[in-house]
MARVEXMI-149150 format. One record per residue: residue number from 1; residue in one letter; x, y, z of N, C-alpha, C in turn. Coordinates in nm, 3 decimals, always signed. Layout:
<node seq="NUM" type="a" n_xx="X" n_yy="Y" n_zz="Z" ca_xx="X" ca_yy="Y" ca_zz="Z" c_xx="X" c_yy="Y" c_zz="Z"/>
...
END
This chain:
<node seq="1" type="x" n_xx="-2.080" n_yy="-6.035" n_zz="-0.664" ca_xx="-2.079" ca_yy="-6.180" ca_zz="-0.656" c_xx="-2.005" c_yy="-6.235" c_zz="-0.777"/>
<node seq="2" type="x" n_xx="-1.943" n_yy="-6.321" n_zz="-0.735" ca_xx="-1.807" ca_yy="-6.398" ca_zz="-0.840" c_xx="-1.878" c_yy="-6.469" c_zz="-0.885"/>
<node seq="3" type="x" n_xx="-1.880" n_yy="-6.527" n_zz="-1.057" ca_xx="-1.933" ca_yy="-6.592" ca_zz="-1.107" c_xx="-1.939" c_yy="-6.732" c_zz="-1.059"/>
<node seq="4" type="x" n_xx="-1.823" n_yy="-6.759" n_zz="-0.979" ca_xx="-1.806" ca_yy="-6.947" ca_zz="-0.938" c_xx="-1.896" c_yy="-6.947" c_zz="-0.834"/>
<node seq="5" type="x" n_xx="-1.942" n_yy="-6.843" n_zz="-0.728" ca_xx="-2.032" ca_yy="-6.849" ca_zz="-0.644" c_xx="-2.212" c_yy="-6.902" c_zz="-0.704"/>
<node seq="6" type="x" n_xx="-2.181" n_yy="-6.891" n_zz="-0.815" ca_xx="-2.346" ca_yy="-6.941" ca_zz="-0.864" c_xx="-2.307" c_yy="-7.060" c_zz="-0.928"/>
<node seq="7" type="x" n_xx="-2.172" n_yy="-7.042" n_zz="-1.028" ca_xx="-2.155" ca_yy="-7.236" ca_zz="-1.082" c_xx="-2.194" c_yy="-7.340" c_zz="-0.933"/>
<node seq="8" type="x" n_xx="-2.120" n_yy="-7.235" n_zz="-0.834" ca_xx="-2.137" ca_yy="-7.368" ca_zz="-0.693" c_xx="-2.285" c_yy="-7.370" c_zz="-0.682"/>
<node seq="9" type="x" n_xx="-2.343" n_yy="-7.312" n_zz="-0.690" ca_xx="-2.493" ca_yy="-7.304" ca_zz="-0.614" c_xx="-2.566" c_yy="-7.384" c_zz="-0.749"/>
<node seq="10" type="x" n_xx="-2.565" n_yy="-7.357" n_zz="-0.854" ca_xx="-2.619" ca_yy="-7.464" ca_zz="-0.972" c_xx="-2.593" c_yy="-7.615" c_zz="-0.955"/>
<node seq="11" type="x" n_xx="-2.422" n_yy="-7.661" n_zz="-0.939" ca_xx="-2.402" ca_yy="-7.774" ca_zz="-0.890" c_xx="-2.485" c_yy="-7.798" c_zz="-0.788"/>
<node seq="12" type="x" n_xx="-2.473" n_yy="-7.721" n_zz="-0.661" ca_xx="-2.509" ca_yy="-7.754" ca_zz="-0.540" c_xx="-2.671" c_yy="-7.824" c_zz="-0.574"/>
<node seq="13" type="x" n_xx="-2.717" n_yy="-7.727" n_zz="-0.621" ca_xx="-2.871" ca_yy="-7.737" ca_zz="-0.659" c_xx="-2.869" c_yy="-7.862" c_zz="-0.731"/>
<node seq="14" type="x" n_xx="-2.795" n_yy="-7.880" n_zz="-0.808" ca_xx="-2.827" ca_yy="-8.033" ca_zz="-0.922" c_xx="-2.804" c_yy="-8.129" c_zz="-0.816"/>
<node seq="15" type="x" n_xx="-2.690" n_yy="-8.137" n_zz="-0.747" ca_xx="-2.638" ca_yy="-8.288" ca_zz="-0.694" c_xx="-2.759" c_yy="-8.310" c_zz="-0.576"/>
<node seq="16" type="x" n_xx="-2.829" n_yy="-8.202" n_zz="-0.481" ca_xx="-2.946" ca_yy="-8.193" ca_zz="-0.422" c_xx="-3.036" c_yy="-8.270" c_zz="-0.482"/>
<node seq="17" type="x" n_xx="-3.069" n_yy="-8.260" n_zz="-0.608" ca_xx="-3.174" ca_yy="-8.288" ca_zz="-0.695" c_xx="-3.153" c_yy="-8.448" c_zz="-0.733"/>
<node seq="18" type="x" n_xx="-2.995" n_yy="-8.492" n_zz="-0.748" ca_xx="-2.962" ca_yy="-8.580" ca_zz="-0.798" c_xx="-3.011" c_yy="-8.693" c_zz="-0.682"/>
<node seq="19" type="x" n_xx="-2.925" n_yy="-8.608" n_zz="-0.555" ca_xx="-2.969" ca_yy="-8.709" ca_zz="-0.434" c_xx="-3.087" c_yy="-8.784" c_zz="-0.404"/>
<node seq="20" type="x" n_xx="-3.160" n_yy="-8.637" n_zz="-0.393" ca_xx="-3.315" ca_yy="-8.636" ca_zz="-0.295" c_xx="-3.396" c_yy="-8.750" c_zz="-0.353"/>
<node seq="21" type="x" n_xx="-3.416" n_yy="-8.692" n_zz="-0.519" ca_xx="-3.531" ca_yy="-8.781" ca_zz="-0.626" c_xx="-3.472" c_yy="-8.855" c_zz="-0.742"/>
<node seq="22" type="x" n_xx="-3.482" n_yy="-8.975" n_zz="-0.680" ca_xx="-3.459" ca_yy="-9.112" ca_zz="-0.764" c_xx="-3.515" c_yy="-9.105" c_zz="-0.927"/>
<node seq="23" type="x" n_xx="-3.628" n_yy="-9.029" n_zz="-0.979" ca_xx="-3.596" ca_yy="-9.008" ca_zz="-1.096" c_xx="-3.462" c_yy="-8.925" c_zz="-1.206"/>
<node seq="24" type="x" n_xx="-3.475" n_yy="-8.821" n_zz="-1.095" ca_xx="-3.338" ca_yy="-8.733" ca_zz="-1.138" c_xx="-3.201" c_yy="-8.772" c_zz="-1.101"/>
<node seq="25" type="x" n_xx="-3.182" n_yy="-8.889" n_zz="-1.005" ca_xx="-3.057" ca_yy="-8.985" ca_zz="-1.049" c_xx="-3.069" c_yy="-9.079" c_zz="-1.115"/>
<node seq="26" type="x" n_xx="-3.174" n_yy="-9.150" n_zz="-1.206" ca_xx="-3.207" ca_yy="-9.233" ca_zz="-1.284" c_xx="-3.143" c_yy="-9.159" c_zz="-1.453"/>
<node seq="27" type="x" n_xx="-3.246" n_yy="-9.035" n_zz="-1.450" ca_xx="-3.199" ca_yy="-8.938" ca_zz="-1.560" c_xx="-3.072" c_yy="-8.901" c_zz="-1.564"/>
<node seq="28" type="x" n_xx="-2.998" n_yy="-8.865" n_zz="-1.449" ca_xx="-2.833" ca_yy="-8.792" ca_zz="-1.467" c_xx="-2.780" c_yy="-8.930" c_zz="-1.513"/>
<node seq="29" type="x" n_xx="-2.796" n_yy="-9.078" n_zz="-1.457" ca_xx="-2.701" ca_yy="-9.203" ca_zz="-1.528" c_xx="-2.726" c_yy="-9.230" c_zz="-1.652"/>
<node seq="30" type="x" n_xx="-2.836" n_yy="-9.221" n_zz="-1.695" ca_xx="-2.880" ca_yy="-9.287" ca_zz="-1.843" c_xx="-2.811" c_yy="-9.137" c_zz="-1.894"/>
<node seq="31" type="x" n_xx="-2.791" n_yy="-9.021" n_zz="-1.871" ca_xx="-2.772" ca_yy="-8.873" ca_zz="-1.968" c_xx="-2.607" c_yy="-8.906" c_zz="-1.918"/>
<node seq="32" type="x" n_xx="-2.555" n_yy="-8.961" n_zz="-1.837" ca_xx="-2.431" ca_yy="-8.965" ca_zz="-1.806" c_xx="-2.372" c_yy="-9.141" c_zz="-1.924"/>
<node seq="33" type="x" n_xx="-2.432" n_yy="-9.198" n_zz="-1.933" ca_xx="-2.422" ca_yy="-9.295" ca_zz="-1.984" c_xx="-2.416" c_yy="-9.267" c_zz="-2.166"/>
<node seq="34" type="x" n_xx="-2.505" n_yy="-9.220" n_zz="-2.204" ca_xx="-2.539" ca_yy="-9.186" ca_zz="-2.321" c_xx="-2.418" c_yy="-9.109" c_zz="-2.384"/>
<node seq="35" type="x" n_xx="-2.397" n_yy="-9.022" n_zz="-2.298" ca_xx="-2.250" ca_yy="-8.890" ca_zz="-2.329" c_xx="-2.147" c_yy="-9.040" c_zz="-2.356"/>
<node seq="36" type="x" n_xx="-2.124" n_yy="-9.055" n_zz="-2.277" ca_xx="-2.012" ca_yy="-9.193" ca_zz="-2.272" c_xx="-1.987" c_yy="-9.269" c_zz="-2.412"/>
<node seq="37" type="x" n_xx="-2.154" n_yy="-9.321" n_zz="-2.377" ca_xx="-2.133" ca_yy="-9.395" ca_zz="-2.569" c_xx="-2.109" c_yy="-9.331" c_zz="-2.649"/>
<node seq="38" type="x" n_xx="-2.198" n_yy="-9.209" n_zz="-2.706" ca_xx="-2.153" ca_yy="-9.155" ca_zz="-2.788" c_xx="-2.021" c_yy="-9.079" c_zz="-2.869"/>
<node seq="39" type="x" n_xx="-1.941" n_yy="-8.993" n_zz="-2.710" ca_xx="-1.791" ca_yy="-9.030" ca_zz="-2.701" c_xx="-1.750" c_yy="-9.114" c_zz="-2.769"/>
<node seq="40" type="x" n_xx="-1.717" n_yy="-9.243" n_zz="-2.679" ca_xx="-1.688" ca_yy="-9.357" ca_zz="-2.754" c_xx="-1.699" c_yy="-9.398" c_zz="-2.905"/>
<node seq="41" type="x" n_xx="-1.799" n_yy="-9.395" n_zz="-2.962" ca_xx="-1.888" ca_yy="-9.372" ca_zz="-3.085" c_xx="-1.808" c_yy="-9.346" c_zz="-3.203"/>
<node seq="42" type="x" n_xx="-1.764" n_yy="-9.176" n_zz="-3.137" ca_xx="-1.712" ca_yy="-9.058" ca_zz="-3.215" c_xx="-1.543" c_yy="-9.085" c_zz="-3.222"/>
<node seq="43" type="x" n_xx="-1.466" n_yy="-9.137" n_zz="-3.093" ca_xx="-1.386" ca_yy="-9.129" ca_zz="-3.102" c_xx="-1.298" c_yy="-9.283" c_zz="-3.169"/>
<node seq="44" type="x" n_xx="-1.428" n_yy="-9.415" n_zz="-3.205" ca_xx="-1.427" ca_yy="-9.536" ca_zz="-3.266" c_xx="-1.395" c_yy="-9.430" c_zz="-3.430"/>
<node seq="45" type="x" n_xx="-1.491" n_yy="-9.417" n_zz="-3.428" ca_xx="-1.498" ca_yy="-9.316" ca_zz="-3.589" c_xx="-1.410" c_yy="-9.312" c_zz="-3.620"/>
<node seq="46" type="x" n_xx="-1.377" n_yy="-9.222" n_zz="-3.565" ca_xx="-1.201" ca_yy="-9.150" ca_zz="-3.586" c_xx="-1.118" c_yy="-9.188" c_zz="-3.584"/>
<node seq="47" type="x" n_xx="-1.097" n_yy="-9.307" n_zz="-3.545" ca_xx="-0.993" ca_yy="-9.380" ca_zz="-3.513" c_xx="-1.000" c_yy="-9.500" c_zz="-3.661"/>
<node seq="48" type="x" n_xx="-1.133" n_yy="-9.531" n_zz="-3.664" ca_xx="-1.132" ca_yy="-9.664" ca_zz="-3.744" c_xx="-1.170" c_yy="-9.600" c_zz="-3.927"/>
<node seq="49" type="x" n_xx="-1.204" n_yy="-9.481" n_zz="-3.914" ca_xx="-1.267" ca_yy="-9.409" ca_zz="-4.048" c_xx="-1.196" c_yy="-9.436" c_zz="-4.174"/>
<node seq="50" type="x" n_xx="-1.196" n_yy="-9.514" n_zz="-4.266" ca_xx="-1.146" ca_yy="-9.502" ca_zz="-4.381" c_xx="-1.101" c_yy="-9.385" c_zz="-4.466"/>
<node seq="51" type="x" n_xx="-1.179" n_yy="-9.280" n_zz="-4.477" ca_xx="-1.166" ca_yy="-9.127" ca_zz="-4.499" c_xx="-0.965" c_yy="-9.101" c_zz="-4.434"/>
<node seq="52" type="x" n_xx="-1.017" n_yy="-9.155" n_zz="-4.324" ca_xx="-0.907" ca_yy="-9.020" ca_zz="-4.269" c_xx="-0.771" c_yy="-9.044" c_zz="-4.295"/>
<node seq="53" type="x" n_xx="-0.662" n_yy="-8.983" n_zz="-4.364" ca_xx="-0.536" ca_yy="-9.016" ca_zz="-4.407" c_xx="-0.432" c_yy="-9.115" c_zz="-4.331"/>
<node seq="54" type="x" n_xx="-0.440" n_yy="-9.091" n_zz="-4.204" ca_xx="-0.363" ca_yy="-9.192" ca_zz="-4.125" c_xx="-0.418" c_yy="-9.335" c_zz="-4.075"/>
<node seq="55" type="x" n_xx="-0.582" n_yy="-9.326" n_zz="-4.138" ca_xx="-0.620" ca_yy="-9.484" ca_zz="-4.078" c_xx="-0.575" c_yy="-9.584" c_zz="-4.220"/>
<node seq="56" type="x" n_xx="-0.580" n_yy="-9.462" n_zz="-4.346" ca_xx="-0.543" ca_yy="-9.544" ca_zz="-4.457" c_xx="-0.415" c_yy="-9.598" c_zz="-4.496"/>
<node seq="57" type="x" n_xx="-0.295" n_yy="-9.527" n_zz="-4.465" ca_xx="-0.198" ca_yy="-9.518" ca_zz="-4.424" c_xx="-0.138" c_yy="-9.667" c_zz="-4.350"/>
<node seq="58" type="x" n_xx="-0.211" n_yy="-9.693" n_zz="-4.228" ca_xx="-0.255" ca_yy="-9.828" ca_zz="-4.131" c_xx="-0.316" c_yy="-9.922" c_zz="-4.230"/>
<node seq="59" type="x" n_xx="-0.373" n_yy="-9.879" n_zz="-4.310" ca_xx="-0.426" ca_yy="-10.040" ca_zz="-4.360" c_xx="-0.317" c_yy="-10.074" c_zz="-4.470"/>
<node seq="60" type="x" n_xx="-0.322" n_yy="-9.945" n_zz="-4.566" ca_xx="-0.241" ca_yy="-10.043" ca_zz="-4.649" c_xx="-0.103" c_yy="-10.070" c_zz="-4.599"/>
<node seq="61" type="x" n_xx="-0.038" n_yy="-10.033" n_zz="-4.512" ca_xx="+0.062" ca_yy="-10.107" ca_zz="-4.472" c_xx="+0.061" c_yy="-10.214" c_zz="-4.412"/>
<node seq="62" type="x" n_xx="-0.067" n_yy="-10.235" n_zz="-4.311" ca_xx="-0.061" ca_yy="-10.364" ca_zz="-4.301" c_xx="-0.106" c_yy="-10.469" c_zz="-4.416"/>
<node seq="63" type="x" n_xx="-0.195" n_yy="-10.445" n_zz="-4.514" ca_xx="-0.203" ca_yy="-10.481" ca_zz="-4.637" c_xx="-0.077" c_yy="-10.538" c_zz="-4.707"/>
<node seq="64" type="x" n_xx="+0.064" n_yy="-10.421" n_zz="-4.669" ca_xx="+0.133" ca_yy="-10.476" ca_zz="-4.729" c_xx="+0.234" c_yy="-10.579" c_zz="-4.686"/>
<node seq="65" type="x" n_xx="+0.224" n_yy="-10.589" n_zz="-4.553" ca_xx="+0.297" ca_yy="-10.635" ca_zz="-4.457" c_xx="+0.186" c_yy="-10.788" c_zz="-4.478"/>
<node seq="66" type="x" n_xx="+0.090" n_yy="-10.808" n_zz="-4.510" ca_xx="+0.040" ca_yy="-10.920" ca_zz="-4.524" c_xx="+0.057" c_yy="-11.009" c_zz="-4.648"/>
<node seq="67" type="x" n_xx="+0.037" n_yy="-10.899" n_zz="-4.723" ca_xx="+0.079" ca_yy="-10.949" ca_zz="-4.908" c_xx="+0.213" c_yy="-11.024" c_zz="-4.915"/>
<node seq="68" type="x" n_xx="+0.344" n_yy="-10.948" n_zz="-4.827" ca_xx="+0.489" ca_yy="-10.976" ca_zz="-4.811" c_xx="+0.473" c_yy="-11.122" c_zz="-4.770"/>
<node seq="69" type="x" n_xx="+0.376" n_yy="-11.153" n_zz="-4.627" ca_xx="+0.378" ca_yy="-11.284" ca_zz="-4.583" c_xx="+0.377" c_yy="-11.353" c_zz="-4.681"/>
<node seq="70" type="x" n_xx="+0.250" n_yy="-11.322" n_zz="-4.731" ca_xx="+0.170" ca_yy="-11.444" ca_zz="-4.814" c_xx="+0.269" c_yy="-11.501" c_zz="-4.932"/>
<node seq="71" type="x" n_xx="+0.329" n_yy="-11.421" n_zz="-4.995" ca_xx="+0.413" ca_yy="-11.447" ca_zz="-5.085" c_xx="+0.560" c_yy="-11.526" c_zz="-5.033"/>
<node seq="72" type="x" n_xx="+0.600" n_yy="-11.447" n_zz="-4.924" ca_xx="+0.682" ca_yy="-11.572" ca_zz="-4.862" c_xx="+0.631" c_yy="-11.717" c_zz="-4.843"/>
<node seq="73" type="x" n_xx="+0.523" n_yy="-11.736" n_zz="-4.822" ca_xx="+0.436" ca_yy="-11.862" ca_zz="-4.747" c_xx="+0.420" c_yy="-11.938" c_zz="-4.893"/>
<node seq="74" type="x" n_xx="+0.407" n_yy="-11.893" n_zz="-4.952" ca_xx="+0.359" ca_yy="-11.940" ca_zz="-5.089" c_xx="+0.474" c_yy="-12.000" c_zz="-5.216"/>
<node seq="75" type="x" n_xx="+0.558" n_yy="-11.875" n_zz="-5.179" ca_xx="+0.684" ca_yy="-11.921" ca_zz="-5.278" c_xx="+0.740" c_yy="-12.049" c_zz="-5.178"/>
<node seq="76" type="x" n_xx="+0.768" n_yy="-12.042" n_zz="-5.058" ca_xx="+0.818" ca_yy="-12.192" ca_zz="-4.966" c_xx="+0.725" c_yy="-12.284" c_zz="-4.990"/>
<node seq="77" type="x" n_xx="+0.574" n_yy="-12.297" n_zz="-5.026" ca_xx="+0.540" ca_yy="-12.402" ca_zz="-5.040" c_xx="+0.547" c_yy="-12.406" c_zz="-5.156"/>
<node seq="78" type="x" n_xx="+0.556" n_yy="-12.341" n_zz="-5.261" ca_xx="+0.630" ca_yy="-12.437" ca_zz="-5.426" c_xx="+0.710" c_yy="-12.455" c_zz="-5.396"/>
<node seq="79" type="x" n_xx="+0.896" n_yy="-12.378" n_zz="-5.358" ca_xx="+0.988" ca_yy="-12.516" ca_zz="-5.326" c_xx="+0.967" c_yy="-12.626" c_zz="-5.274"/>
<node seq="80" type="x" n_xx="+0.922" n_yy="-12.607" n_zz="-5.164" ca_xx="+0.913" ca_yy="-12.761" ca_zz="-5.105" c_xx="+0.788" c_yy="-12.849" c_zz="-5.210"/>
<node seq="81" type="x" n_xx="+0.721" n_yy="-12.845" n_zz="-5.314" ca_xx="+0.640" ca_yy="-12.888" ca_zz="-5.359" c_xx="+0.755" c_yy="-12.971" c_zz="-5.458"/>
<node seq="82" type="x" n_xx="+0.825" n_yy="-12.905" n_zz="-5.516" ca_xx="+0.863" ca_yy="-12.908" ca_zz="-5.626" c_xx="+1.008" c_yy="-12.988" c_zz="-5.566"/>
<node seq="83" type="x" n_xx="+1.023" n_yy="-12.990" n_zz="-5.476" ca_xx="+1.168" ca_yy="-13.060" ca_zz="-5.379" c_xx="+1.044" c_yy="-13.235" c_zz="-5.388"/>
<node seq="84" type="x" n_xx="+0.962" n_yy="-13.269" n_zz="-5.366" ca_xx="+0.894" ca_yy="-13.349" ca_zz="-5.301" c_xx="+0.881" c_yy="-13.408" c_zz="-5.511"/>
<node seq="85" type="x" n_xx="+0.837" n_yy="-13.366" n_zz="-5.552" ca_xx="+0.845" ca_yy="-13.438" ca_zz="-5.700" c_xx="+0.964" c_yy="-13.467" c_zz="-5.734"/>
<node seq="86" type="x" n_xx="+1.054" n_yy="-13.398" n_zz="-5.719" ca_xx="+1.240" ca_yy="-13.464" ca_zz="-5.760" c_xx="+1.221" c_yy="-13.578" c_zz="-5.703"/>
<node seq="87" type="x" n_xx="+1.225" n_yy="-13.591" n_zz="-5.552" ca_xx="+1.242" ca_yy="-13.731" ca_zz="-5.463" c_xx="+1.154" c_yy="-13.836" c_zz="-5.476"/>
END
């Protein structure tokens, strides 16, 4: 007997189980749900983690890409400040 002949019969047996009794499809969504978040969770982490070299990488460039604004925004409003006292 081939090993996939019993993976089928385990499935078979669970999704039976899943069907028949409303607690054990209550349990597979909340255990199917839970996997999900936590996923999610793990892969927020990783993505958003300060630690990790390429999220830091992402900030301070946008850091610097913001600093650049600001200083544009800032030096145009002293000219024009300083245009507005001449006149």
């Amino acid at each position: 007997m081939e090993y996939y002949y019993f993976l089928l019969f385990i499935f078979g047996l669970l999704g039976w189980f899943i069907v028949t009794d409303e607690s054990v499809k209550k349990a597979f969504v909340y255990l199917t749900d839970f996997t999900l978040t936590k996923y999610r969770m793990w892969k927020w982490w990783l993505l958003n983690n300060p630690k990790n070299p390429i999220v830091k990488y992402f900030m301070w460039r946008r850091s610097m890409k913001m600093a650049k604004e600001l200083a544009e925004y800032f030096d145009e409003k002293k000219i024009n400040e300083q245009k507005q006292n001449r006149s």
